[in-house]
C-alpha positions in Angstrom: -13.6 -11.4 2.4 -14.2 -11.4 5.7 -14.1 -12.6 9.1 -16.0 -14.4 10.0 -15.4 -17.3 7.2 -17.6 -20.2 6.7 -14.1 -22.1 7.3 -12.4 -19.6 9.9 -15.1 -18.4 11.8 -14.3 -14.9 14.4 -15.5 -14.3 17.8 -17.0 -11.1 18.6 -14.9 -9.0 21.2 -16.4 -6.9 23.7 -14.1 -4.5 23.9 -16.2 -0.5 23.5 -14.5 1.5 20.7 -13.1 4.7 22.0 -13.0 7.8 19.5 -11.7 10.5 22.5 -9.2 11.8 19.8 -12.6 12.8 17.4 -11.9 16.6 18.5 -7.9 16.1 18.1 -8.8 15.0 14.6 -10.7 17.6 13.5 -8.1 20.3 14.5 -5.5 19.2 12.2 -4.1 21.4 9.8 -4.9 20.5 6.2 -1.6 20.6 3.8 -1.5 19.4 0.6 1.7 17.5 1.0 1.5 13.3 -0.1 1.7 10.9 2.9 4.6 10.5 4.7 7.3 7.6 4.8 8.4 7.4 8.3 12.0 5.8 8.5 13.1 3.2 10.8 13.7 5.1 13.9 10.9 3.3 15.9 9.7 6.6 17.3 5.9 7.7 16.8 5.6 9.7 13.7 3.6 13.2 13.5 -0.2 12.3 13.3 -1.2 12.7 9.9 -4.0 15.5 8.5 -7.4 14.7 7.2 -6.5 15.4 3.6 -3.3 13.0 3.9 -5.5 10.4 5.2 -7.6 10.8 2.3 -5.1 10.6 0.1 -3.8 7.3 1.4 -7.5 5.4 1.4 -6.0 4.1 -0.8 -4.7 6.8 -3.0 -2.5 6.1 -5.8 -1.0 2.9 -5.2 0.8 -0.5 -6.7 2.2 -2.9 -3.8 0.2 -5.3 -1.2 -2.0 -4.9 0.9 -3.6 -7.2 4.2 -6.5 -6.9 6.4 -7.7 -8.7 9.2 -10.3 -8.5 11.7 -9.4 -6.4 14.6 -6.8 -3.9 13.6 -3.9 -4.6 15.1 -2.0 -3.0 18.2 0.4 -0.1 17.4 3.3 -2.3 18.5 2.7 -4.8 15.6 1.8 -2.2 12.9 5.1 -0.9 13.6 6.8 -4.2 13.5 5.1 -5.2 10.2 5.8 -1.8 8.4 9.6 -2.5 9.1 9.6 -5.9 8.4 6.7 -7.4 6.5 6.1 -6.5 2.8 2.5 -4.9 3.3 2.3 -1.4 2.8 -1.6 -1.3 3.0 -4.4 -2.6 5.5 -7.8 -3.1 6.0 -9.6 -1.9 8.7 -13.6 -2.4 9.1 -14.5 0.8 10.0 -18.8 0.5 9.9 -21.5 -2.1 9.6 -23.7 -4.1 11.7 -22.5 -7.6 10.0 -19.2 -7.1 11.4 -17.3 -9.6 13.7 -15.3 -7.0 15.1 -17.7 -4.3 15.6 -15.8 -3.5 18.6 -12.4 -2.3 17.9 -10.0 -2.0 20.9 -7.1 -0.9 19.0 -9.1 1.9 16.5 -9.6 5.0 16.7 -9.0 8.5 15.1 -5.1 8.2 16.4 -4.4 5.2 15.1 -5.5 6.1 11.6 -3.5 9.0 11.9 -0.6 7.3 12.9 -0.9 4.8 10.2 -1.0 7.3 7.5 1.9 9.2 9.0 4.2 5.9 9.1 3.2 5.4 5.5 0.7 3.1 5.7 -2.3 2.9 2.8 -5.6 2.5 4.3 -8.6 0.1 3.0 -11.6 1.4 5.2 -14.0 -1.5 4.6 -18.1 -1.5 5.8 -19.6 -4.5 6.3 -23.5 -4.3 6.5 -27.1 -5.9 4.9 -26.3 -8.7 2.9 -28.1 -10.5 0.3 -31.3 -11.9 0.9 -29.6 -15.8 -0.3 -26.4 -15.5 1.8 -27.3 -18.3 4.7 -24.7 -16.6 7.3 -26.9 -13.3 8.1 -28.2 -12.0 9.7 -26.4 -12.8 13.0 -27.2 -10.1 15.0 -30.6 -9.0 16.6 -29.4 -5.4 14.7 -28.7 -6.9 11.9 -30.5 -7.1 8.8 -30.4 -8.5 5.1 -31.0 -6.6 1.8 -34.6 -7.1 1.0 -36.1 -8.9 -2.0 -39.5 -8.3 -1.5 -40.1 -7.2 -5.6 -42.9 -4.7 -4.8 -41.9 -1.1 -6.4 -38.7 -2.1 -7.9 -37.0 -3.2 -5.2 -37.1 0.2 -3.4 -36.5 -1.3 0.5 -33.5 -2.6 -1.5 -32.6 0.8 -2.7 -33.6 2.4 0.0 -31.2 0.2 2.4 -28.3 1.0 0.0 -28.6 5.1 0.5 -29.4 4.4 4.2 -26.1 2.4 4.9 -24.2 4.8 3.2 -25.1 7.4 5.0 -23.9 5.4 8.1 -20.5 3.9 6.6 -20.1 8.0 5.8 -21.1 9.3 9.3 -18.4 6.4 10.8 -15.7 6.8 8.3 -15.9 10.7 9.2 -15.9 9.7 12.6 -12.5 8.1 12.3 -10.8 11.3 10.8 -11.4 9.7 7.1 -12.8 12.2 5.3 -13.8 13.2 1.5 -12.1 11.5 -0.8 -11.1 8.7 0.8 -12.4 5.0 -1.1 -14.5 3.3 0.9 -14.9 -0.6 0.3 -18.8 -2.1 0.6 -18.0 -5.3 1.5 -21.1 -7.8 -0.1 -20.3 -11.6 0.6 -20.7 -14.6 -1.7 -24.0 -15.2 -2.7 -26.0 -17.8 -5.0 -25.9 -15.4 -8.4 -28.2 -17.7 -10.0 -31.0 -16.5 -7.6 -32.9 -13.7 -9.7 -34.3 -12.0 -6.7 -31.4 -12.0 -4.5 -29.0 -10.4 -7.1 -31.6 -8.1 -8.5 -31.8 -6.8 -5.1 -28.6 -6.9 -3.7 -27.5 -4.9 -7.7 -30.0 -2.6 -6.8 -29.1 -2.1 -2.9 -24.7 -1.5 -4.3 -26.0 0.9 -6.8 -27.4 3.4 -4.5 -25.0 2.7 -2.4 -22.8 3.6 -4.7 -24.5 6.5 -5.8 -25.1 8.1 -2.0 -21.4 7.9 -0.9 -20.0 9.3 -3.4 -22.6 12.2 -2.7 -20.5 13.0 0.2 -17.7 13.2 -1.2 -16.1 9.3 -1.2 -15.0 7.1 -4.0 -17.2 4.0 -3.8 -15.4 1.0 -3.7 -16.8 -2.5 -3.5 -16.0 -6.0 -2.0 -17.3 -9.2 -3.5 -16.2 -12.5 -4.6 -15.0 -13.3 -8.1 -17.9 -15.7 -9.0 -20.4 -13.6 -7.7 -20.4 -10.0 -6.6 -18.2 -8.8 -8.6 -19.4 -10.7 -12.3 -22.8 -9.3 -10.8 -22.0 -5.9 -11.6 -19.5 -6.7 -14.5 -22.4 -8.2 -16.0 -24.4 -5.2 -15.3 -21.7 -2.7 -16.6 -21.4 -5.1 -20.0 -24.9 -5.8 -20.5 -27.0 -3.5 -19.2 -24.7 -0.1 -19.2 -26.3 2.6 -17.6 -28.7 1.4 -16.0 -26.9 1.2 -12.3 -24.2 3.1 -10.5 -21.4 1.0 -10.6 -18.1 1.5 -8.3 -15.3 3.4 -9.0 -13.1 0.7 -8.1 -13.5 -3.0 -7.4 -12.0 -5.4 -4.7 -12.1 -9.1 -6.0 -11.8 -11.9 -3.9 -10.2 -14.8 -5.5 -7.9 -16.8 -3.4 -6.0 -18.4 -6.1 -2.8 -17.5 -4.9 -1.8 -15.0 -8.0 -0.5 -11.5 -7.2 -2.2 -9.4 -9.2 -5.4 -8.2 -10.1 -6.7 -10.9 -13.2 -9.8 -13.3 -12.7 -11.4 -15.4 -15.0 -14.7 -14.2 -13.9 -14.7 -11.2 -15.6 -12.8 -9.7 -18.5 -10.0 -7.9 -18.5 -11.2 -4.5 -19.4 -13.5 -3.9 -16.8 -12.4 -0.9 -13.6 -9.3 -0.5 -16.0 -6.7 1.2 -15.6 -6.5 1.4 -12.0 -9.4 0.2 -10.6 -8.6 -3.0 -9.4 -7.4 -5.3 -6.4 -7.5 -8.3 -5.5 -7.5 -10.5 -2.4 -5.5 -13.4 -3.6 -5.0 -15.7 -0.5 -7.7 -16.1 2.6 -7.4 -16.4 6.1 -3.8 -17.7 7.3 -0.9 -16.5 9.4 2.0 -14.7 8.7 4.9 -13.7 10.7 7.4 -10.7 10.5 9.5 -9.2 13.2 8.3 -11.7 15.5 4.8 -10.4 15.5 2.1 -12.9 13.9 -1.1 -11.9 12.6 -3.4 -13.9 10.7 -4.2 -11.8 7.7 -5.8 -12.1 4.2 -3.6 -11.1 1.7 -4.5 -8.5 -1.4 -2.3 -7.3 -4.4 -3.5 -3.2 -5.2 -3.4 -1.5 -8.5 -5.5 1.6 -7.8 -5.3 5.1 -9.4 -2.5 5.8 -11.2 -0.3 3.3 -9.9 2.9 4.3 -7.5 4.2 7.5 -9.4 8.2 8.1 -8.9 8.6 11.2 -6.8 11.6 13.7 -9.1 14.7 13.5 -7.5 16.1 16.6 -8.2 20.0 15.3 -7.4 22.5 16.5 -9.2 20.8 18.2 -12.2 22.5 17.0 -15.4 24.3 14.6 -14.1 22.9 11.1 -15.1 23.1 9.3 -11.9 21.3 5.8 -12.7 23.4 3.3 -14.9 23.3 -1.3 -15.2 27.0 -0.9 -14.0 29.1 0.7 -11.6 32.7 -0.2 -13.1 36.0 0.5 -11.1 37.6 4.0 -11.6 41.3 4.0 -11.8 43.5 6.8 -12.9 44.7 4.8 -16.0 40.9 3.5 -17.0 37.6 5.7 -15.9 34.5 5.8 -17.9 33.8 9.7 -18.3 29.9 9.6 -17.0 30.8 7.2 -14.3 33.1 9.8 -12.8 30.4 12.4 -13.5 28.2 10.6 -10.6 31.6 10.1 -8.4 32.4 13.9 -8.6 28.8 14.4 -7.9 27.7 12.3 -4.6 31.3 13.2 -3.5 30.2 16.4 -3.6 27.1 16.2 -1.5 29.5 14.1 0.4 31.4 17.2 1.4 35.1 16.1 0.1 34.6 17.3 -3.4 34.6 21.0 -4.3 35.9 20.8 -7.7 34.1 20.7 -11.4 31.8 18.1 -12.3 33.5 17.2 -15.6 34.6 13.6 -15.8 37.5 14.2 -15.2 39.3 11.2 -12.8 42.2 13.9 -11.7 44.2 14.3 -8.7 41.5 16.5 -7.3 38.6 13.8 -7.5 40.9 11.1 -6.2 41.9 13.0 -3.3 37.6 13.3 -2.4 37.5 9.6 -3.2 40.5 9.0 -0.8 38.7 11.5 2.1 35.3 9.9 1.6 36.6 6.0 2.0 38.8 6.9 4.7 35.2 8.4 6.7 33.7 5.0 5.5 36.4 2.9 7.4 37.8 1.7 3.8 41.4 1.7 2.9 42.2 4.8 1.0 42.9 3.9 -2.2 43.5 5.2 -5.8 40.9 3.4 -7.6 37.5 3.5 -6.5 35.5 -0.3 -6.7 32.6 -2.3 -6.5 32.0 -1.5 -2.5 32.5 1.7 -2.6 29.7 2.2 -5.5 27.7 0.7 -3.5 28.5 2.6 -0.5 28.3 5.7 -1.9 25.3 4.4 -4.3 23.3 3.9 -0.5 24.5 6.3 1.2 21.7 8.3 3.3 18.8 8.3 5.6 18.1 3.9 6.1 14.3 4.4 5.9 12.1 1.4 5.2 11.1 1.2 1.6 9.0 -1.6 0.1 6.9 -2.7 -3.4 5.0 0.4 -4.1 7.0 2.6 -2.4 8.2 6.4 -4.0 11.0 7.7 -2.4 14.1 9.3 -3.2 15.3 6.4 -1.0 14.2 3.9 -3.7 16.4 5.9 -6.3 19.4 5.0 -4.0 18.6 1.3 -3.2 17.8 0.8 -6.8 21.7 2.8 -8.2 23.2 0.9 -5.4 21.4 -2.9 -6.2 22.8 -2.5 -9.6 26.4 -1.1 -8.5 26.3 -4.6 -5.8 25.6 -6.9 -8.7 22.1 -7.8 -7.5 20.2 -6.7 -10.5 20.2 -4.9 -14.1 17.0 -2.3 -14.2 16.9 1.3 -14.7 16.4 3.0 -11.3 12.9 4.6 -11.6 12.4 6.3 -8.2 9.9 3.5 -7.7 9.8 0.0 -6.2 8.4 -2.5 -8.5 8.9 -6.0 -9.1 11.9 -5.9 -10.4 13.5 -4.0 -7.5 11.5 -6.5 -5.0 13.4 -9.3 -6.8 16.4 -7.5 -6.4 16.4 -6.6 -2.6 15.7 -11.0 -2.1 18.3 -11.8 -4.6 20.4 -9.5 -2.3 19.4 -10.7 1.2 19.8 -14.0 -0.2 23.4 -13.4 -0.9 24.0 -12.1 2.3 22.1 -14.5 4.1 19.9 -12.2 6.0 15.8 -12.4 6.2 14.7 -12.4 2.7 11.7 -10.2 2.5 11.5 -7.9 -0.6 12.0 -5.3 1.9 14.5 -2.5 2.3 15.0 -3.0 5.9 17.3 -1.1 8.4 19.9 -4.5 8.4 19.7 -4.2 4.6 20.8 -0.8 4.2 23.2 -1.3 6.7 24.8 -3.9 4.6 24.4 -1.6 1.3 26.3 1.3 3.4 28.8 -1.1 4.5 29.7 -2.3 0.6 28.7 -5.3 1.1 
């Protein structure tokens, strides 16, 4: 991955890492409810409990992700989950091979806070490394995975269980308890060197095979061309005889979103067992606030899963087109979803039956007049989208289930910005919509549903 870089080298910071929230932590009420989306408010969210933060390391997920050395202040988390399209960061959490071993900015509150803004976590240990790889040790603490062929390798193996029982101890530390992934983080190395691999196969598997003893999913780090064919390799050639990862986390900076590499085939830690680091070290701005950041596409679990709605039951509510309602021409199911929403609106009391009657254009005429539209008969383009958006203006983004995403997604198509069903979740093709539509109205094209883009939505626009 990691910082430091052969090419962006890190300086360590001396900062001591403070965990006085540990006992706060640990009294948090467990609740079975999915992570929260916080909206745009720019107030401090509830902390989050224990079992939502395992369920959002990583947890079921589709979208992108970043990490970066030191995790970042609160102030620029907060910008970034408004503004940037990120919905998931790394944060090295254990390991003696770290840069940033000290950590100003973590602790058990900040992972809380995180989870309870609706960040994913990507808790990341970086420790022994292989016996080839020329950049470690650095430290007078640190160590690399032995070679030494006597027994099988079993300092190798035995380094593996002891490590995990540290990245365990820190990650539980943090608040990031069982169930969480945790992501071994084993840099480049010369595959071709029998000894080195051998060992550093044998160090991940019981690694692999002592975290998830208490209670994590194993996750592992590695580049394309060498890491991560290693244990490919292992899992097509030799199947069985080492515990492999539950999920990988390639690193192949080739500048392709998605989880592919020619290093390995596509079968393998599928479906849902793959991401991928896709760009290295560079910087990135959003909301002002620049952080220089690797940059990772996540496909883990089941994927992003739409959350039901449960508007309006019966009433389709999601269609391509939005088409002006008139008293002389009114598509039956369209006036369906106007009698509907008006409804939840409060100026419709009346039947939901199609019908574009006196009664539903009086509600059509109440609810544009409390929009500051014109009253007016027929009911048009703006107002679908209006109506389409209308609602809380929290920050959704690629990977995001929300019953805000049903709205943005009805009222993209009613605006003319795209043509997709409206799934409940945000996936590419909403992404492209949201740009399509900042584009048009020639605000900061992000892929992101930001506060100034649902104000536009809300506004007709």
């Amino acid at each position: 991955m990691r910082r430091p870089r052969p090419t962006h080298p890190r300086p360590t910071r001396t900062a001591h890492l403070l965990l006085t929230a540990l006992a706060l932590v640990l009294a948090w009420p467990t609740v079975a409810s999915p992570p929260a989306t916080a909206e745009t408010s720019g107030t401090t969210p509830r902390l989050a409990s224990q079992r939502q933060v395992a369920q959002a390391t990583p947890g079921d997920f589709t979208g992108y992700g970043f990490d970066q050395c030191l995790a970042p202040t609160q102030s620029a988390m907060d910008t970034w989950w408004k503004k940037s399209p990120f919905s998931a960061v790394g944060i090295y959490i254990s390991g003696d091979s770290r840069a940033c071993r000290s950590q100003p900015n973590l602790s058990p509150t900040w992972i809380a806070t995180q989870v309870a803004r609706g960040w994913r976590l990507l808790p990341i240990a970086l420790g022994p490394q292989a016996s080839c790889q020329p950049r470690f040790p650095r430290y007078s603490d640190d160590f690399k995975i032995s070679a030494d062929t006597k027994n099988g390798y079993a300092k190798a193996a035995a380094q593996g269980a002891a490590e995990a029982d540290k990245n365990a101890a820190d990650a539980t530390a943090y608040g990031i308890g069982a169930g969480s992934t945790i992501w071994y983080d084993l840099e480049g190395f010369d595959l071709g060197n029998t000894h080195c691999r051998e060992s550093a196969l044998v160090f991940v598997s019981h690694w692999v095979t002592r975290i998830k003893q208490h209670g994590y999913v194993a996750g592992f780090y590695s580049s394309a061309s060498s890491g991560i064919k290693m244990l490919d390799d292992a899992r097509r050639l030799r199947p069985g005889q080492f515990a492999l990862p539950d999920r990988i986390w390639i690193a192949r900076w080739d500048g392709a979103a998605n989880t592919s590499t020619t290093y390995i085939p596509e079968d393998g830690w599928r479906p849902g067992g793959r991401m991928k680091q896709y760009l290295g070290g560079h910087n990135e701005t959003w909301g002002g606030v620049t952080i220089n950041i690797d940059s990772n596409f996540i496909d883990l679990g089941a994927g992003s899963v739409a959350v039901p709605e449960g508007r309006c039951p019966g009433t389709r509510l999601g269609y391509w087109k939005y088409p002006t309602l008139s008293p002389t021409a009114a598509q039956a199911t369209r006036v369906k979803v106007l009698q509907c929403l008006l409804t939840e609106q409060g100026t419709y009391s009346g039947p939901v039956n199609g019908a574009y009657d006196p009664a539903t254009i009086a509600a059509a005429r109440a609810w544009q007049a409390s929009r500051k539209f014109t009253p007016t008969d027929t009911f048009e383009k703006r107002h679908w989208t209006a109506l389409l958006s209308a609602g809380a203006r929290t920050t959704v983004k690629r990977g995001s289930v929300d019953e805000s995403v049903h709205r943005l997604q009805r009222a993209l198509n009613a605006a003319g910005a795209g043509r997709f069903r409206a799934t409940g979740v945000f996936d590419a093709k909403t992404e492209a919509a949201v740009r399509a539509y900042q584009s048009r109205l020639r605000i900061a094209v992000s892929g992101v549903a930001t506060s100034q883009t649902w104000n536009k939505l809300q506004r007709g626009l």
